[in-house]
MDAnalysis code that builds the backbone (N, CA, C; Angstrom):
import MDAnalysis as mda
import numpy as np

u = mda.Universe.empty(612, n_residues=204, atom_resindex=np.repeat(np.arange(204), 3), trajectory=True)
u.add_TopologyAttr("name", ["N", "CA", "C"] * 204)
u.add_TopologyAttr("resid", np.arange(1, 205))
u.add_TopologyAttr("resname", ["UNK", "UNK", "UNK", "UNK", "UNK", "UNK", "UNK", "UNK", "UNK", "UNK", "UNK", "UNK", "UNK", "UNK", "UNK", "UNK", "UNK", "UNK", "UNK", "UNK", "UNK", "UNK", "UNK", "UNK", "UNK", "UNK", "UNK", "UNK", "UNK", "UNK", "UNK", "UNK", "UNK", "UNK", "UNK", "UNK", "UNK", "UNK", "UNK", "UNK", "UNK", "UNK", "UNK", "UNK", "UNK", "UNK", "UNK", "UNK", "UNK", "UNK", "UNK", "UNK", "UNK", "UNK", "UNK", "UNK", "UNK", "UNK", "UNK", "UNK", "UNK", "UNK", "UNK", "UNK", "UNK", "UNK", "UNK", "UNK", "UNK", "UNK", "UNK", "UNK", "UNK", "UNK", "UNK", "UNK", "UNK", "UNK", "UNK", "UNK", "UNK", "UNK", "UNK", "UNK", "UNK", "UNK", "UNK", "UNK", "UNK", "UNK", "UNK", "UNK", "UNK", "UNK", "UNK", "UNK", "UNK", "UNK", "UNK", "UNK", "UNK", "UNK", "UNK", "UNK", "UNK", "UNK", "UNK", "UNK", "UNK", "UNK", "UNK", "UNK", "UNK", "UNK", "UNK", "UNK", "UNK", "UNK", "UNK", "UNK", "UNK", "UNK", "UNK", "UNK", "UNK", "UNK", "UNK", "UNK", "UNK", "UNK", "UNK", "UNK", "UNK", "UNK", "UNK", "UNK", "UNK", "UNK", "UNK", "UNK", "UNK", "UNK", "UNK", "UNK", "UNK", "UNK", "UNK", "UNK", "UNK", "UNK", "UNK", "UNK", "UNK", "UNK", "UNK", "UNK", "UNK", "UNK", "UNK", "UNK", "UNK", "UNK", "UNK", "UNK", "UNK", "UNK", "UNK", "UNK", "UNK", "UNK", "UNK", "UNK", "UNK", "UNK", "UNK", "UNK", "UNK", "UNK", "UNK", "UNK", "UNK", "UNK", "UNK", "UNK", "UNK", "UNK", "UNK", "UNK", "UNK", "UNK", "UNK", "UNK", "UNK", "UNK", "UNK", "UNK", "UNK", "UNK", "UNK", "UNK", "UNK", "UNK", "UNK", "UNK"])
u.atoms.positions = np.array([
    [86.797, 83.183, 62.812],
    [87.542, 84.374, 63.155],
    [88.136, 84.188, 64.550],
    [89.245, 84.243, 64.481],
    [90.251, 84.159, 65.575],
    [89.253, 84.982, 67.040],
    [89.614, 84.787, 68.370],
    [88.792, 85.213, 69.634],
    [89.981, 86.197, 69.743],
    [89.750, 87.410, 69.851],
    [91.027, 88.914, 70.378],
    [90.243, 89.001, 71.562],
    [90.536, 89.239, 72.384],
    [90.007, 90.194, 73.902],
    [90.458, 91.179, 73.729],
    [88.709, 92.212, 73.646],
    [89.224, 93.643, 74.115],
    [89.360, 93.915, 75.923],
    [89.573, 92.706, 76.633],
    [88.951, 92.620, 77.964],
    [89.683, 94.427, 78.550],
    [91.198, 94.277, 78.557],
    [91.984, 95.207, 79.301],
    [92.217, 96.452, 78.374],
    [91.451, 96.785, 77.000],
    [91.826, 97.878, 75.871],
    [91.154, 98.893, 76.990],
    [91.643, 99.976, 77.038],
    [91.733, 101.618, 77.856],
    [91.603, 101.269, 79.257],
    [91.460, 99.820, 79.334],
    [91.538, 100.175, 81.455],
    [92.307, 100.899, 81.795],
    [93.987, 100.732, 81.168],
    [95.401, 101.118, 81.548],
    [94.548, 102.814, 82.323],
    [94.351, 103.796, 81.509],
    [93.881, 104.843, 81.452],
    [92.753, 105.417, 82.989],
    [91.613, 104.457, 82.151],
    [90.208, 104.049, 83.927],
    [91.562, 103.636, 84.815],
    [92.499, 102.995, 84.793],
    [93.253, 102.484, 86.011],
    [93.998, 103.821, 86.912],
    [94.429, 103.974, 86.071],
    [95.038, 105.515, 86.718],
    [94.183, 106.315, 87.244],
    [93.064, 106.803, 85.998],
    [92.028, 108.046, 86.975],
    [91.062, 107.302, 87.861],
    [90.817, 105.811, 88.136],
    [90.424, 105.296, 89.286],
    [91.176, 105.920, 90.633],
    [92.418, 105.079, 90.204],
    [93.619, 104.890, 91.753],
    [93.923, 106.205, 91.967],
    [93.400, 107.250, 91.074],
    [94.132, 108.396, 91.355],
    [93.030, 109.006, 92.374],
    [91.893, 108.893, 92.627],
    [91.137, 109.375, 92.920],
    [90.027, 110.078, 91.861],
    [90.188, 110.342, 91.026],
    [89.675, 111.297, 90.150],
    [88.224, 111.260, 89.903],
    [87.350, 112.847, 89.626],
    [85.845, 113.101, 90.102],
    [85.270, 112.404, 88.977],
    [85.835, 112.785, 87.891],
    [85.299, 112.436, 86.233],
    [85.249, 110.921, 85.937],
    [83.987, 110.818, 85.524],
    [83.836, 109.119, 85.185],
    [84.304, 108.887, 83.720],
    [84.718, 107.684, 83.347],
    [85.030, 107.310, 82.483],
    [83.948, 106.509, 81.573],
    [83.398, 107.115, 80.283],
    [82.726, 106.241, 79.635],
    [83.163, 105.155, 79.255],
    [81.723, 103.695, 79.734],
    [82.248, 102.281, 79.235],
    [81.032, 101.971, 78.843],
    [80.915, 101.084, 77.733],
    [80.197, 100.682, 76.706],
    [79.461, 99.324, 77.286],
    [78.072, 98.912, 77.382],
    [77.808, 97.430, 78.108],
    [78.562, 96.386, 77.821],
    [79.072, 96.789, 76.612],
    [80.096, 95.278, 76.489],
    [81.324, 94.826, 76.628],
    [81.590, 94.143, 77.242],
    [83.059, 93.871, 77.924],
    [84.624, 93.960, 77.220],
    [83.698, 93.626, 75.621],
    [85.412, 93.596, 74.826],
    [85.048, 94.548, 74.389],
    [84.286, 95.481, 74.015],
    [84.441, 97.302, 73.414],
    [83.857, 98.301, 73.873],
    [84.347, 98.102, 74.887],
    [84.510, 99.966, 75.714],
    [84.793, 101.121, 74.835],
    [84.081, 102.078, 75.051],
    [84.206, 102.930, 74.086],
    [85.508, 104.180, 74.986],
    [86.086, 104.787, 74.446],
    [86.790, 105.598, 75.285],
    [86.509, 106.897, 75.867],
    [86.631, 107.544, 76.463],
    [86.281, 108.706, 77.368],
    [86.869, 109.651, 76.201],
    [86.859, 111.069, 76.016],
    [87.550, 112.104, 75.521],
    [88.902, 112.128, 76.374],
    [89.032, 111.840, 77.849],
    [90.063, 112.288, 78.438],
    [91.098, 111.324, 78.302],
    [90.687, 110.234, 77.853],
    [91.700, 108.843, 77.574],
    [92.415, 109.162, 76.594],
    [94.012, 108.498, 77.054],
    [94.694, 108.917, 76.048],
    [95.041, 107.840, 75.050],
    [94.986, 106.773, 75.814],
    [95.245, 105.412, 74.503],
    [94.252, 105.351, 74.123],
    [94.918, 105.009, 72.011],
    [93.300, 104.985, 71.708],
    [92.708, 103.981, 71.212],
    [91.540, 103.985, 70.936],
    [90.658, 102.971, 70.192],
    [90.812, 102.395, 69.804],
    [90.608, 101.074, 70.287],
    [90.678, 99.865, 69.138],
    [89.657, 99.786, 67.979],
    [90.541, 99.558, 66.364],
    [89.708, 99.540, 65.515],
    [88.686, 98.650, 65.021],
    [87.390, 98.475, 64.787],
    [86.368, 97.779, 64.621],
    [86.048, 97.410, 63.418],
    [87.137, 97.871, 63.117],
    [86.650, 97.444, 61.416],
    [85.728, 95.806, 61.181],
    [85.514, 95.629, 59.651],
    [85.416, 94.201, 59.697],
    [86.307, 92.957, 59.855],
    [86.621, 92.192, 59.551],
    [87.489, 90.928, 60.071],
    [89.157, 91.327, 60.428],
    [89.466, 91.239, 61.226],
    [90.806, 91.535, 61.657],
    [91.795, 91.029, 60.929],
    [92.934, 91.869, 60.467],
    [93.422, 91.000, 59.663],
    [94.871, 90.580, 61.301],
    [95.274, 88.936, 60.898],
    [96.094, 88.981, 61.979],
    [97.350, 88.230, 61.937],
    [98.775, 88.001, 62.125],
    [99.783, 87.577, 61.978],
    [99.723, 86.274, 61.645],
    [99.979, 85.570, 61.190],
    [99.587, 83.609, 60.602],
    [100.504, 83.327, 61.685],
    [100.234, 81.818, 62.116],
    [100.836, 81.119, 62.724],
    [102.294, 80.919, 62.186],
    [103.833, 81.156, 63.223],
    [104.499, 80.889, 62.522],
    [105.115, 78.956, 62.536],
    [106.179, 78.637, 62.270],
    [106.217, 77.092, 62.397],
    [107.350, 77.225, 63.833],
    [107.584, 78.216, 64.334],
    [108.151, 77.525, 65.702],
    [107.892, 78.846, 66.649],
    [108.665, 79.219, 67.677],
    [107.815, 80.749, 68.641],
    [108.324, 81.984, 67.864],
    [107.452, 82.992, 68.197],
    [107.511, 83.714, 67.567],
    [107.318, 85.093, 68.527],
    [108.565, 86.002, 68.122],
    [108.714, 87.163, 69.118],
    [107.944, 88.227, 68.704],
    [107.420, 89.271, 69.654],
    [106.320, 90.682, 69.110],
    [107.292, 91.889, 69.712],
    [107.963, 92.274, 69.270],
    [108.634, 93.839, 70.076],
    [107.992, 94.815, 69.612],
    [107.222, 95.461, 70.832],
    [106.675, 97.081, 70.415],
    [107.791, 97.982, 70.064],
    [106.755, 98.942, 68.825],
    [107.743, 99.660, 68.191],
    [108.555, 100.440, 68.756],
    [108.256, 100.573, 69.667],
    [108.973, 101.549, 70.790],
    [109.768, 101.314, 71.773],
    [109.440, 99.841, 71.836],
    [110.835, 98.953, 72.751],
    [109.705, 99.233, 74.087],
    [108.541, 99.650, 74.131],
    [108.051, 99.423, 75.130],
    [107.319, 98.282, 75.871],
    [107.687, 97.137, 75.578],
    [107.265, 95.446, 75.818],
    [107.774, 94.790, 74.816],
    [108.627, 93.672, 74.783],
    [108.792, 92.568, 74.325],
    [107.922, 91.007, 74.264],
    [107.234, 89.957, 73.882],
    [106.757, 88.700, 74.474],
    [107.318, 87.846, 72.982],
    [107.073, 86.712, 73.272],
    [107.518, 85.783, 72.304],
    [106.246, 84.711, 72.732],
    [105.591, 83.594, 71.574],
    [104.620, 83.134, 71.898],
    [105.020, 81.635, 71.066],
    [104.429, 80.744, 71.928],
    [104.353, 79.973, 71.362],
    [104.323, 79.155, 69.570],
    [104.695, 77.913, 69.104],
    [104.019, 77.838, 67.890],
    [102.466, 77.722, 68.084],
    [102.497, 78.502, 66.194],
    [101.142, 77.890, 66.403],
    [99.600, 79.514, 66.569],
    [100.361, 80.154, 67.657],
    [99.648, 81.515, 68.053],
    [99.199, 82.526, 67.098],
    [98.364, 83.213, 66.732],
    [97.885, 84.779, 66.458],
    [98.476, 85.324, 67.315],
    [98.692, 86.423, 66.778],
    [98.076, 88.420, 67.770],
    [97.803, 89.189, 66.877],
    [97.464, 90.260, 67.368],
    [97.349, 91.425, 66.834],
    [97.371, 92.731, 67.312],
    [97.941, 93.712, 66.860],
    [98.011, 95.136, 67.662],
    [96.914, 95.863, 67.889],
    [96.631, 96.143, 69.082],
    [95.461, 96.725, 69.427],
    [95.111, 98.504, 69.556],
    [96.091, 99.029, 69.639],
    [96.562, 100.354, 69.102],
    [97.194, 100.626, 70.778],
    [96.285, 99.960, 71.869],
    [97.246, 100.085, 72.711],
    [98.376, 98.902, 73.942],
    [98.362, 98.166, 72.552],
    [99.452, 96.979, 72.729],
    [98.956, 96.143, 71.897],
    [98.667, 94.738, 72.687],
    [98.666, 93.629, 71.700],
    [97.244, 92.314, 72.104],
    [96.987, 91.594, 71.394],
    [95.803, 90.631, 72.430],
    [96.402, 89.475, 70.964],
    [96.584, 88.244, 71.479],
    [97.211, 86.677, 71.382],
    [96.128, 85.486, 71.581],
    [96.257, 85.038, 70.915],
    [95.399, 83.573, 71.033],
    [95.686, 82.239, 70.342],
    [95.758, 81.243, 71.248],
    [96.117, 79.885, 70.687],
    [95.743, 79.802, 69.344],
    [96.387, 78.628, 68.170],
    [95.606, 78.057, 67.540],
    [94.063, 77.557, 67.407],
    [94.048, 77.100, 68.824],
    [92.749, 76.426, 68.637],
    [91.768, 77.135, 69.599],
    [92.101, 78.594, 69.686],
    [91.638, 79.564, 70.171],
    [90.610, 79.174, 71.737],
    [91.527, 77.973, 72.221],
    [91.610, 77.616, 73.533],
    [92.121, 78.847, 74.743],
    [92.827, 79.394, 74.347],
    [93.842, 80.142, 75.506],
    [94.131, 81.670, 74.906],
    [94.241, 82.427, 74.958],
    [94.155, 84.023, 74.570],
    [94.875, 85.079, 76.094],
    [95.039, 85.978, 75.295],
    [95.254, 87.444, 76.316],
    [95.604, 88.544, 75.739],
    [96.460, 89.741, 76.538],
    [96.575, 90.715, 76.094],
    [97.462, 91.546, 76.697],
    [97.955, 91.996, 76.169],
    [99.039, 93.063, 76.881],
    [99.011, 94.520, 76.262],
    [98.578, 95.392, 77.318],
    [97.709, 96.673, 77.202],
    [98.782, 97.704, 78.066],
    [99.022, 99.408, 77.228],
    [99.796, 100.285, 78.261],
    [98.968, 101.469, 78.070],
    [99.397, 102.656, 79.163],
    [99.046, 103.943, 78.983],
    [99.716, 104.492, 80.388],
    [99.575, 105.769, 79.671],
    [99.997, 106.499, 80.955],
    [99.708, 106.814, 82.020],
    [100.473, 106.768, 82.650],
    [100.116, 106.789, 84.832],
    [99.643, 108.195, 84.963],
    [99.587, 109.207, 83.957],
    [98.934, 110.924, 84.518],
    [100.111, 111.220, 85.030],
    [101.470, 110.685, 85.256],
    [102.259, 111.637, 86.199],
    [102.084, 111.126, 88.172],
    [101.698, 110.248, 88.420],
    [100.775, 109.724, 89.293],
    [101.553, 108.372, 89.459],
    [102.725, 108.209, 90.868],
    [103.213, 106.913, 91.106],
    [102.088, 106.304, 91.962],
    [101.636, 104.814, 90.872],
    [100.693, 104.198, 91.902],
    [101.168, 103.146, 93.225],
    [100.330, 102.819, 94.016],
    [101.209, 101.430, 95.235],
    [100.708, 100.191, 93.932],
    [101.274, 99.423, 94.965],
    [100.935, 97.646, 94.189],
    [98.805, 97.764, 95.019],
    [98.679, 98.279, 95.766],
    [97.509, 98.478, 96.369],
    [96.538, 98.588, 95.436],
    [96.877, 100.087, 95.331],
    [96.327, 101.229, 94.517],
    [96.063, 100.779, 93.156],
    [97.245, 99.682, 92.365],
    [96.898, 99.155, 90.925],
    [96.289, 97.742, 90.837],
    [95.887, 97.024, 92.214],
    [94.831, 95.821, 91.984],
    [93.419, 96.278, 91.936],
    [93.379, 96.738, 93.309],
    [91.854, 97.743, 93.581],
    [91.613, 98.278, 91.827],
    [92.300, 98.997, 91.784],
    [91.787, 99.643, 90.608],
    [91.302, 99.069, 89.301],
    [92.271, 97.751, 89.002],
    [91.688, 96.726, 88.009],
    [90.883, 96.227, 88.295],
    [90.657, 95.384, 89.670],
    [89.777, 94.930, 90.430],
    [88.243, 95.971, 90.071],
    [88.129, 96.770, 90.317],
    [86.923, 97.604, 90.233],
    [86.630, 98.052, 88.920],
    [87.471, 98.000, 87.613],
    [87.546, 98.686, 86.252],
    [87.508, 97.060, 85.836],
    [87.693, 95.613, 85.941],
    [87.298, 94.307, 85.676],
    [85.363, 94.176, 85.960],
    [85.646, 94.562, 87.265],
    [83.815, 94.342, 87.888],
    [83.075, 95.037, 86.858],
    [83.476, 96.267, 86.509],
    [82.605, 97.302, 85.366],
    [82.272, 96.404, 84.018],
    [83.174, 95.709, 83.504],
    [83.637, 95.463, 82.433],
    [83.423, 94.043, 81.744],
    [82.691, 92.697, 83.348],
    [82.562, 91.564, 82.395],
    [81.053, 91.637, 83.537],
    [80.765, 90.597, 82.763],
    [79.315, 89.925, 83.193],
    [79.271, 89.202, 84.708],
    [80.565, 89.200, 85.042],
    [80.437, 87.977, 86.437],
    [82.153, 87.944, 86.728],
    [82.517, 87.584, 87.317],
    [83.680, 87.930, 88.056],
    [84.510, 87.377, 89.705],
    [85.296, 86.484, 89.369],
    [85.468, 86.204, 91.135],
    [87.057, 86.016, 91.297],
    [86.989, 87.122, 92.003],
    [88.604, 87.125, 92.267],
    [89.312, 85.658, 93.306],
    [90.279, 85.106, 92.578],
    [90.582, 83.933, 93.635],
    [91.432, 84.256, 94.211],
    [92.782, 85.094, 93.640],
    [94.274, 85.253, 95.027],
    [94.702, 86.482, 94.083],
    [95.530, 87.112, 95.148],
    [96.446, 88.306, 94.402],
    [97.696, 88.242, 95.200],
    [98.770, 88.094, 94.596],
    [100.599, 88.802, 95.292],
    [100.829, 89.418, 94.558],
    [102.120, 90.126, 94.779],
    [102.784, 90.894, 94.832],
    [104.253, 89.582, 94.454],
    [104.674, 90.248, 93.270],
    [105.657, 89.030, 92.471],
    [107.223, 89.580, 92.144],
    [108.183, 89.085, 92.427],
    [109.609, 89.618, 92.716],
    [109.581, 90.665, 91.849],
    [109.357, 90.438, 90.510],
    [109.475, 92.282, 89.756],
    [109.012, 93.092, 90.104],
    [108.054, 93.115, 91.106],
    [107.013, 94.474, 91.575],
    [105.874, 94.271, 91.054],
    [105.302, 93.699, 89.771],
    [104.299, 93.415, 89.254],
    [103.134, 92.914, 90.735],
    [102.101, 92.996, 90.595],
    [100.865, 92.301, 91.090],
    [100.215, 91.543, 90.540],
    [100.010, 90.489, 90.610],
    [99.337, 88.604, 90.342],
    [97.835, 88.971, 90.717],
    [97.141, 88.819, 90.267],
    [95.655, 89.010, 90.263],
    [94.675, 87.462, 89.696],
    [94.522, 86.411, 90.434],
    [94.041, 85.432, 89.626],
    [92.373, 85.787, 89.867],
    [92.013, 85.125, 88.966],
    [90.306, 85.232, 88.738],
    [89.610, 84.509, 87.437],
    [88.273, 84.312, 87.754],
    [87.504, 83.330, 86.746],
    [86.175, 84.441, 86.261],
    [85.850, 84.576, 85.325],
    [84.668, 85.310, 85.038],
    [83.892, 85.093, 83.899],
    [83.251, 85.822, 83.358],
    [82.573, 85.296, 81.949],
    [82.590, 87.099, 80.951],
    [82.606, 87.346, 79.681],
    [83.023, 88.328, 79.106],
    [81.186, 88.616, 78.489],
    [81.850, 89.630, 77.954],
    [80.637, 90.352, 77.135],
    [79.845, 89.402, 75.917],
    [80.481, 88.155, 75.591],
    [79.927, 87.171, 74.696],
    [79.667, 86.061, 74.932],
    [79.549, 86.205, 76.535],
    [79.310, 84.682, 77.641],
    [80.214, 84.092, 77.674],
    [81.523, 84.060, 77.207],
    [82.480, 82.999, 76.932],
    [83.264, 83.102, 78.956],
    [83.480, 81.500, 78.937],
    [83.953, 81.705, 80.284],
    [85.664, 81.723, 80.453],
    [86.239, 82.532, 81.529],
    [87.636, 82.985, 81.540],
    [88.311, 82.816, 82.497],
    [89.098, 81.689, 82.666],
    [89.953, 81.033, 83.813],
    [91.075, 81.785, 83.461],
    [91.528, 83.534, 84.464],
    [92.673, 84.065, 83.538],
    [93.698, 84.256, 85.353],
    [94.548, 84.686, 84.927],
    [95.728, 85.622, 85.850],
    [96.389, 86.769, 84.863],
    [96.020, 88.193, 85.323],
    [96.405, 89.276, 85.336],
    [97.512, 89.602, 86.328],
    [98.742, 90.256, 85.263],
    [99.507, 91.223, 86.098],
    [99.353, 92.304, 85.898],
    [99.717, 93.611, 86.687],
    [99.644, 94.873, 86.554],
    [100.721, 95.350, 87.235],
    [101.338, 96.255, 86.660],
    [102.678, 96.669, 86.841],
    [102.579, 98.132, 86.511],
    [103.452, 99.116, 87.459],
    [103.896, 100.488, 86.767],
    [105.100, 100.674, 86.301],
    [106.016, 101.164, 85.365],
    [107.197, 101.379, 85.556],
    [107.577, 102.611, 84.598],
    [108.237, 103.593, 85.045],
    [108.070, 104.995, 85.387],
    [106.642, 105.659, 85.179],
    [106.040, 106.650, 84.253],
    [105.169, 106.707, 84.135],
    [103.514, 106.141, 83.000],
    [104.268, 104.715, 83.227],
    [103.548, 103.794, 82.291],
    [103.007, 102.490, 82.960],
    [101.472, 102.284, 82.541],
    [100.908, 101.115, 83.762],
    [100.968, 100.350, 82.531],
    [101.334, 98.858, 82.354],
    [101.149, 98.172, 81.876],
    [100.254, 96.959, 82.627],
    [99.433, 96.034, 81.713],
    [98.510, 94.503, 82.052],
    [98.892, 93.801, 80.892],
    [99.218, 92.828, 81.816],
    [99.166, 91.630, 80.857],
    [98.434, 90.270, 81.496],
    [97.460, 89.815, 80.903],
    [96.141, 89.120, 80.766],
    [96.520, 88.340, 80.541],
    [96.511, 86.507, 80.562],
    [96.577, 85.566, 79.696],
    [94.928, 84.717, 80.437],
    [94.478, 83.968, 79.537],
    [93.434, 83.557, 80.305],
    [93.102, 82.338, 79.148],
    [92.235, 81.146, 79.927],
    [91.282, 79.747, 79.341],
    [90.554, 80.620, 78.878],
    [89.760, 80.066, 77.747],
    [88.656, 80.351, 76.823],
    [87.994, 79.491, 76.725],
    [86.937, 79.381, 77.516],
    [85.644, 77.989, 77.692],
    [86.573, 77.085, 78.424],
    [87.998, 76.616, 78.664],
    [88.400, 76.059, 79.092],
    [89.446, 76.432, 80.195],
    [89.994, 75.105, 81.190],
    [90.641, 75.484, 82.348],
    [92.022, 76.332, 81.310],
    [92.740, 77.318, 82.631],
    [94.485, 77.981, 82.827],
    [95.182, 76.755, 82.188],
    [94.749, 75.759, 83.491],
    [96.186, 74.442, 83.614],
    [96.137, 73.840, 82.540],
    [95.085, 73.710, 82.194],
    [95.409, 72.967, 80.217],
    [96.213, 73.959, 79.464],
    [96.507, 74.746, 79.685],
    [97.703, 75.787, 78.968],
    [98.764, 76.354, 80.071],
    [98.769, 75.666, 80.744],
    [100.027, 76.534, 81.726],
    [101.339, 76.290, 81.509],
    [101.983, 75.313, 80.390],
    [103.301, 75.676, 79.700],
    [103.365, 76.331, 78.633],
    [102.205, 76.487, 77.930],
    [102.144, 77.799, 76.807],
    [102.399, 79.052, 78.164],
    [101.437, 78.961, 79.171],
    [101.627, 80.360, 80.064],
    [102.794, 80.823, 80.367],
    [103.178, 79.567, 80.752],
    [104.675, 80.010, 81.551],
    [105.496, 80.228, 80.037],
    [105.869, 79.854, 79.685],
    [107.002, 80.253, 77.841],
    [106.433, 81.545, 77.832],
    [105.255, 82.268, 77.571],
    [104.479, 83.923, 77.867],
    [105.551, 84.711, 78.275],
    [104.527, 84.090, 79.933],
    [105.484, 84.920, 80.824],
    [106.436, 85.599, 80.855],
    [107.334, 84.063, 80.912],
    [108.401, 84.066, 81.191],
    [109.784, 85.202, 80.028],
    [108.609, 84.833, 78.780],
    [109.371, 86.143, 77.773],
    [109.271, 87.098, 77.919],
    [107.766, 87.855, 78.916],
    [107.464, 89.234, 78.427],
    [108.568, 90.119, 79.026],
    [109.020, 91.136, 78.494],
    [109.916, 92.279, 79.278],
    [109.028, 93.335, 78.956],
    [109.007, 94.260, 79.754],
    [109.186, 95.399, 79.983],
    [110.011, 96.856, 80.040],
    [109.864, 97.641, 79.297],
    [111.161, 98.537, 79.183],
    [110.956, 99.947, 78.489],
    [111.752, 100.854, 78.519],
    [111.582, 102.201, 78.230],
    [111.488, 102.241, 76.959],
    [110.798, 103.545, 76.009],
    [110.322, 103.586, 75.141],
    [111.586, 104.342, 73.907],
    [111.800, 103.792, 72.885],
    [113.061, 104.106, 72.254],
    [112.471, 105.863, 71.780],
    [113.535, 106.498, 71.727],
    [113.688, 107.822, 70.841],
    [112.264, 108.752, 71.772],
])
């Protein structure tokens, strides 16, 4: 069975009522890929059913546009994903390399580039077993670069870089990360990622 990360499913949400200040805690579950959601969260649940069913590899890259025109990515040959109800989570063939691209709403609430590392930063610490932040910028789109190595709720170890971005009232992450293995053994699958994902307003 293909590896999905629930790593970033409802942070979007904890991210906001973190940075926002807010009194009310957010329920999280001990395990790193299924957090259970708060009542006050608005993206919802990822489903648990039994075996996921998930897109087949196609024979050359292959594009994902949310239905809403709210993110675009295109992935490599070769890749899975699957929709997570609040975006998407991707993984190599040889389920070497994985991530995820996760949204929800900002509350109405413009965050800084500050305000949305801290906040992953501290809603990440909650969320895996071990954790070490190596560098963070601030990247010509406005996005924030967050690199880090950690280990997840199933011991598996995670050489990843997170961005986090707001744009109007929508925080988006997008995750790509090693699975037992180094970034740089996948860093031209990363960069082809990247370099596709857009960002953009939500149709109708």
């Amino acid at each position: 069975m293909p590896y999905f990360s629930r790593l970033s499913l409802l942070v979007v949400s904890a991210l906001a009522l973190s940075a926002c200040g807010a009194d009310r805690e957010t329920t999280v579950s001990q395990s790193a890929i299924t957090p259970s959601p708060s009542p006050a969260v608005s993206v919802p649940a990822p489903s648990v059913s039994p075996a996921p069913e998930v897109t087949p590899p196609a024979t050359g890259a292959q594009t994902y546009q949310e239905k809403n025109g709210l993110f675009e990515i295109s992935f490599p040959q070769g890749y899975n994903y699957q929709e997570t109800g609040s975006g998407i989570a991707f993984v190599s063939g040889d389920q070497g390399f994985g991530g995820s691209i996760d949204y929800g709403p900002a509350q109405g609430t413009q965050l800084t580039s500050d305000q949305l590392e801290e906040a992953l930063k501290a809603e990440y610490q909650r969320r895996l077993q071990q954790i070490d932040w190596q560098a963070s910028s601030v990247q010509p789109d406005g996005s924030v670069r967050v690199d880090w190595t950690g280990k997840d709720g199933d011991g598996n170890d995670l050489d990843a870089i997170s961005f986090v971005e707001q744009r109007g009232d929508t925080i988006f992450i997008l995750n790509l990360f090693g699975i037992n293995k180094s970034y740089q053994t996948y860093n031209s699958d990363a960069e082809a990622i990247v370099n596709s994902y857009r960002t953009g307003n939500p149709q109708g």
